[in-house]
N, C-alpha and C positions, 0 to 999 in steps of 0.2 A: 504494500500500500504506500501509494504516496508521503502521507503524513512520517513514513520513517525515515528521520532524521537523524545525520550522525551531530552529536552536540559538538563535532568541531570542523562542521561545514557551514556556517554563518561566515557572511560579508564579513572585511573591514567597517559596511556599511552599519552591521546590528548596532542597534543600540539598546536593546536587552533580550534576555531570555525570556520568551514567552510556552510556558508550560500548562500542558493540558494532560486529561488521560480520555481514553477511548474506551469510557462507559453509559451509553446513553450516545444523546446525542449535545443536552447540554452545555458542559465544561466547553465540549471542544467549536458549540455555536458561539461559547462566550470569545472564546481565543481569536476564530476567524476574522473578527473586525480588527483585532490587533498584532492580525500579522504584519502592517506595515512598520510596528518598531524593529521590526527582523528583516532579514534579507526575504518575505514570503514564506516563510516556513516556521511553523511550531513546532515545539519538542513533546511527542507524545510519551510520557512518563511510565505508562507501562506497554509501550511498543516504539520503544527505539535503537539504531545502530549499536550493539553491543553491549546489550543489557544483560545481567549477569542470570544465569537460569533459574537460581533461586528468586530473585525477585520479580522475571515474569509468571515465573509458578505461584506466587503469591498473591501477584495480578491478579491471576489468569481464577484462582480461584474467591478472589472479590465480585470479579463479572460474574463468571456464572452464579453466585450468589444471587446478585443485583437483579441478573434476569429472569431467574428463577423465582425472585419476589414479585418480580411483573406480572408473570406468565399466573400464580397461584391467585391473584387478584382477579383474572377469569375464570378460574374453576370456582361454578357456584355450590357445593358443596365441599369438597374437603378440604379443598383451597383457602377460600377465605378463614378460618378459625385458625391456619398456620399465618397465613400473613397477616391475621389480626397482631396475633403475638409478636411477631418478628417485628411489626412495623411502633409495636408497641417498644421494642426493643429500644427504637431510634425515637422515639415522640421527642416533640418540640415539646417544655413547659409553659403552663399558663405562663404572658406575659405580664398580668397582675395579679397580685399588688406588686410593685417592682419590690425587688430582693437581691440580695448577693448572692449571684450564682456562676462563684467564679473557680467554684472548691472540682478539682477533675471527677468527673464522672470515669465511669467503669472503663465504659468504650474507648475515652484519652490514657487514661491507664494505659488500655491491652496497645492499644497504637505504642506508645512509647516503648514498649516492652520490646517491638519490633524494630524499632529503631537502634536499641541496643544489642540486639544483633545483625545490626549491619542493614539492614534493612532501606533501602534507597540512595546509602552509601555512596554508591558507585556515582548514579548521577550529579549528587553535587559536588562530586570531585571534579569532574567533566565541569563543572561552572566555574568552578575555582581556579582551572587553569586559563579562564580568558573572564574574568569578571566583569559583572554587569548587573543592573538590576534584573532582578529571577518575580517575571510577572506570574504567576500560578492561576489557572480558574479553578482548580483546585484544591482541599487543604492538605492533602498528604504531602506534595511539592514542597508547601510553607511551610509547612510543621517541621519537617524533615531537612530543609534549608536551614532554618533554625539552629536545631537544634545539631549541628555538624558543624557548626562555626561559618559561615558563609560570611564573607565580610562586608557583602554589597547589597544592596537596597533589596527589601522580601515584600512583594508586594502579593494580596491576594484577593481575586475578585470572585464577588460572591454572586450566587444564580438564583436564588429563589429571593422572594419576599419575606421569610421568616425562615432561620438554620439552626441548627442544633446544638448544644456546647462542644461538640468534635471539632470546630469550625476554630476554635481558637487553641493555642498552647495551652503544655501542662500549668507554665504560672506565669499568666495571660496580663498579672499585673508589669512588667518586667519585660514582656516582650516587644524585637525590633520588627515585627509585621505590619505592615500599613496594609488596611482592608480595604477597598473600594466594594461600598454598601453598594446595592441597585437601591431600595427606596429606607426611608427614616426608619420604620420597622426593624429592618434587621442594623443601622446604625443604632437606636435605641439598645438592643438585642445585647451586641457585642459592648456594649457598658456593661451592662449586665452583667456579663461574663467575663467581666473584669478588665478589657481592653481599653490602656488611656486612651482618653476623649481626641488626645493628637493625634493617633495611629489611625482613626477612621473618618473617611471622607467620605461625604454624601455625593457620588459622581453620576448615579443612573446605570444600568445595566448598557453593556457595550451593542449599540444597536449598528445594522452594517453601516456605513457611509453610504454605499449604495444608493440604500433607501432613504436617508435623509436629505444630499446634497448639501453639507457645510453647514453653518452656524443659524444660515436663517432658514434651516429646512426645504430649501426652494423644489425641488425632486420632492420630499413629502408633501408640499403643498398642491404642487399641480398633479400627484395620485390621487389625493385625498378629492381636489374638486372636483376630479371623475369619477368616483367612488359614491360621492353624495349624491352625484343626480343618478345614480343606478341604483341605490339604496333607498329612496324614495320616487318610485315612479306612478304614487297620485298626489305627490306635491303635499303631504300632510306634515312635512316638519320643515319644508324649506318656506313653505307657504306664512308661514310666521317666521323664521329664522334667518330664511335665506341672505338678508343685508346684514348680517353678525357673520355668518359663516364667513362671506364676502371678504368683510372687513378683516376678519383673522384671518384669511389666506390672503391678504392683499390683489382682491380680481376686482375688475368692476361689475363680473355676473359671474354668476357658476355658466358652466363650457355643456355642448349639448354631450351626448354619451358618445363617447368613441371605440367601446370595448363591449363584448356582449358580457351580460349577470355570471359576475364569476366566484366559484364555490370553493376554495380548496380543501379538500381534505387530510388529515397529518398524521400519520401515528405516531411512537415515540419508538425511539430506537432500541426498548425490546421487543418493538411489534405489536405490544401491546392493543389492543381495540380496534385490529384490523378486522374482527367477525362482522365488524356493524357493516365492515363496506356492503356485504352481500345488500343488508335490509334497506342500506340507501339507495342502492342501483336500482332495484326494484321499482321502489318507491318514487324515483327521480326518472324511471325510465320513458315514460310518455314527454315529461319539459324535456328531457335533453333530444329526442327525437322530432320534438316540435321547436326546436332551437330557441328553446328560451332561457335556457343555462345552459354555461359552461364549468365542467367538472374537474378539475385535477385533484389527484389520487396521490399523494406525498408517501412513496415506500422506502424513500430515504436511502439508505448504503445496505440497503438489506436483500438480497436475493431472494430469502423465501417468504418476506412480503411482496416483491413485485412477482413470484409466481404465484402467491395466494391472488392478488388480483387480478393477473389476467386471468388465471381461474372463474373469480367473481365475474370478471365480464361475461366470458363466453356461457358462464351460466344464466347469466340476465339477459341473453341475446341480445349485447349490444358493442360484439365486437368488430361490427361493420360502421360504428360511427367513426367521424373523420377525429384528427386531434383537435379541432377548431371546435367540437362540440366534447368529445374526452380523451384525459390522457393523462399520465403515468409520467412522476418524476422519480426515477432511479441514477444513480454514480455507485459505482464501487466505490469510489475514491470517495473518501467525506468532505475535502473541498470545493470538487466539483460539484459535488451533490448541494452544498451550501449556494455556491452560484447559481445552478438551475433556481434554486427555490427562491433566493433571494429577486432572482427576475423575473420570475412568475408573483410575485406578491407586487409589484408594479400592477400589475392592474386586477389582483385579486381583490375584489369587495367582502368577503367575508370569509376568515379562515376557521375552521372547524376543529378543535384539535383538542389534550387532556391539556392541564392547565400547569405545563411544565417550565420552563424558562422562554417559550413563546409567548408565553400572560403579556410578556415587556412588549412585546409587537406591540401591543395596543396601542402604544406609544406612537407608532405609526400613523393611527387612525385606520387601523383595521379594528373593525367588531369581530370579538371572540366569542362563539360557539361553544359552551365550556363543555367537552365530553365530560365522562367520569373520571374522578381524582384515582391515583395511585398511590397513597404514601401520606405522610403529615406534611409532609411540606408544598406537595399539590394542593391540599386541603386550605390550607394558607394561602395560595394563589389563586383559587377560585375566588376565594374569598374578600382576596385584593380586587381583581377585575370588577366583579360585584360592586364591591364599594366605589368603585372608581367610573361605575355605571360603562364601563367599556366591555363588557363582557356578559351573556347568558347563558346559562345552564340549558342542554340540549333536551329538545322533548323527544318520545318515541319517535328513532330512527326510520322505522317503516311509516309511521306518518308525516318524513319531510316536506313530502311532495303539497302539504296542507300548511304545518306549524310555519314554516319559513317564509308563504307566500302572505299568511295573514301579519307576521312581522312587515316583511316590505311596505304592505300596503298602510300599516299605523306610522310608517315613519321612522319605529324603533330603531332598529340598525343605523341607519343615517345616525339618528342619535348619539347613540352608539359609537359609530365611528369619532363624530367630534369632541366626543367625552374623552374618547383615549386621547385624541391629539390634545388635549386642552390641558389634562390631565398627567399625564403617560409621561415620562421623561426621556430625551431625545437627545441630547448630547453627550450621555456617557461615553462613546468612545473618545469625543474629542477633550472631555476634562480630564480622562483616565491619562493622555498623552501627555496632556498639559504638566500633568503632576506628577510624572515619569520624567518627566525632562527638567523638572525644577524653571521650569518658564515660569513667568510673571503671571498668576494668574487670572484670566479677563473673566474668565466665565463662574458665575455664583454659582452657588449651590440649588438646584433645583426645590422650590417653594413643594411641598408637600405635609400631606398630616401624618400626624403617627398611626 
């Protein structure tokens, strides 16, 4: 796979270590927007140039863990009362009444434990021989930078809206990690857990450049004002709104539609809640033959979801539609795969997905579709979007072809959509750099509630 990288194949260009791991799809959508502090390439932490066997065997038996917990979250009976537990295992706690809760849990215990035997060793020595700041989207990297003597900036950025106490060191008062929170939430959080107030900066989750276009959003702005007028097409929310939306995109009208109604669909990168595809084909099968929507099917770096769907197709008999009415985003490669999807969200109006570290798209001004949570810290990101009014909880799949049309036609979605942009924070990749480079910095702190 692409993403393998030898840590001493960077540019004279690098100007830091940007570390991911290949679990989920997550971590490593966090990293993709900042692979340009690198020569274009991240360090995959447990899949890289000469990683030592014991520590991808260690890897290797966290993922299948990982997915293993995914996969038991759709077995409805003897599944769910193991993943009850296991997920109990990890629970986020109440965030009130605030409290000290900076004392190691069990789980930072066992972690350390592996550190002292050698346990990720190897790669920070690999940093140590060309130093730089070691950006992580995940905490094992940090942890483990840490705690090996690393001598150059440990920075680590966080993906969900609410994390766990694993997320910070054994004695978190004392530690040189600088977090980059996505929203106040999980900045509030890591106080908590005892992280000075200096080490954490409120930056926004790293959304691509891509889809932003720069500081005044200009590339978000003119998807979003094609977005709105697809998202309301009997005028119920523009019809009162429309000179506000205007005026926040900078138009002097909203633009006629230039794209057909577009759906995408997401799974997560254990595959998780790809059965629904069957019930939405179905169900969607008369609009998409009558070209009233357009469907993309996101099966991500995963071979045996993009054979589960074309499956799904040929079973809904609608494997003679062209791609202009459905189609299917698959890469092997997970950066390529990140590019397809990022350019297909250009003119997607509503992306359908569980409520993983995509929740930040809203930020976009895409309405989020909330599938089913996996885990407590999905649970916390439904929960976010909700609040943030950018995001709904999905009704029965088989009756898309209904719930989704009576949405459009209230206006919601449109709604929707400008809640996230208003709402949603949008420039974390460029504060993340800003404060990687010790620039001056222009850009505040993104205004949000706890």
């Amino acid at each position: 796979m692409s993403q393998k990288n030898s840590a001493a194949s960077h540019s004279h260009n690098t100007n830091a270590w940007v570390v991911t791991v290949n679990m989920g799809y997550g971590h490593m959508r966090a990293a993709y927007p900042l692979r340009e502090l690198t020569d274009g390439h991240y360090i995959v932490a447990n899949d890289y140039e000469g990683i030592p066997n014991k520590d991808r065997k260690a890897w290797q038996r966290s993922r299948e863990f990982y997915e293993a917990v995914s996969r038991m979250a759709r077995m409805p009976v003897a599944g769910k009362p193991i993943f009850f537990l296991l997920d109990k295992w990890q629970e986020i706690p109440d965030f009130y009444p605030r409290r000290d809760l900076a004392e190691a849990t069990f789980q930072v215990r066992q972690l350390y434990k592996l550190f002292e035997k050698g346990f990720l060793r190897h790669l920070i020595d690999k940093f140590k021989k060309k130093p730089m700041p070691v950006v992580c989207t995940f905490y094992l990297p940090a942890l483990a930078a840490e705690y090996f003597g690393y001598k150059g900036d440990i920075y680590c950025v966080l993906c969900d809206t609410d994390i766990a106490r694993i997320w910070a060191p054994m004695n978190p008062k004392k530690t040189r990690i600088k977090y980059f929170a996505p929203n106040r939430r999980v900045a509030e959080r890591l106080k908590l857990y005892g992280v000075p107030e200096k080490n954490i900066y409120l930056t926004g989750f790293p959304l691509p450049k891509e889809l932003v276009g720069g500081l005044e959003h200009e590339i978000l702005k003119r998807d979003l004002a094609a977005r709105v007028v697809n998202l309301d097409p009997k005028e119920q929310y523009t019809r009162n709104f429309g000179p506000s939306v205007c005026k926040l995109l900078g138009i002097p009208r909203l633009p006629r539609p230039n794209h057909p109604l577009t759906l995408t669909f997401a799974v997560g990168g254990a595959g998780a809640q790809r059965e629904m595809v069957v019930s939405i084909l179905r169900s969607l099968k008369e609009k998409l033959f009558a070209g009233e929507l357009r469907l993309i099917l996101v099966a991500g770096s995963r071979s045996d979801v993009l054979t589960h769907f074309r499956g799904a197709i040929r079973r809904s008999g609608l494997d003679g539609l062209p791609e202009r009415s459905l189609s299917v985003i698959y890469a092997p490669d997970r950066n390529e795969y990140f590019r397809r999807f990022n350019a297909a969200l250009h003119t997607t109006d509503v992306l359908w997905t569980k409520p993983s570290e995509l929740s930040f798209f809203a930020g976009l001004g895409i309405p989020i579709i909330i599938a089913p949570a996996i885990g407590s810290q999905e649970d916390f990101n439904a929960s976010w979007l909700r609040n943030l009014g950018a995001g709904i909880p999905q009704e029965a799949p088989e009756h898309v072809d209904q719930w989704l049309w009576d949405w459009l036609a209230s206006g919601w979605l449109a709604r929707a959509a400008v809640a996230g942009f208003v709402g949603g924070v949008k420039r974390g990749t460029y504060r993340i750099e800003e404060i990687i480079a010790h620039r001056e910095r222009h850009l505040p702190e993104p205004i949000e509630p706890v």
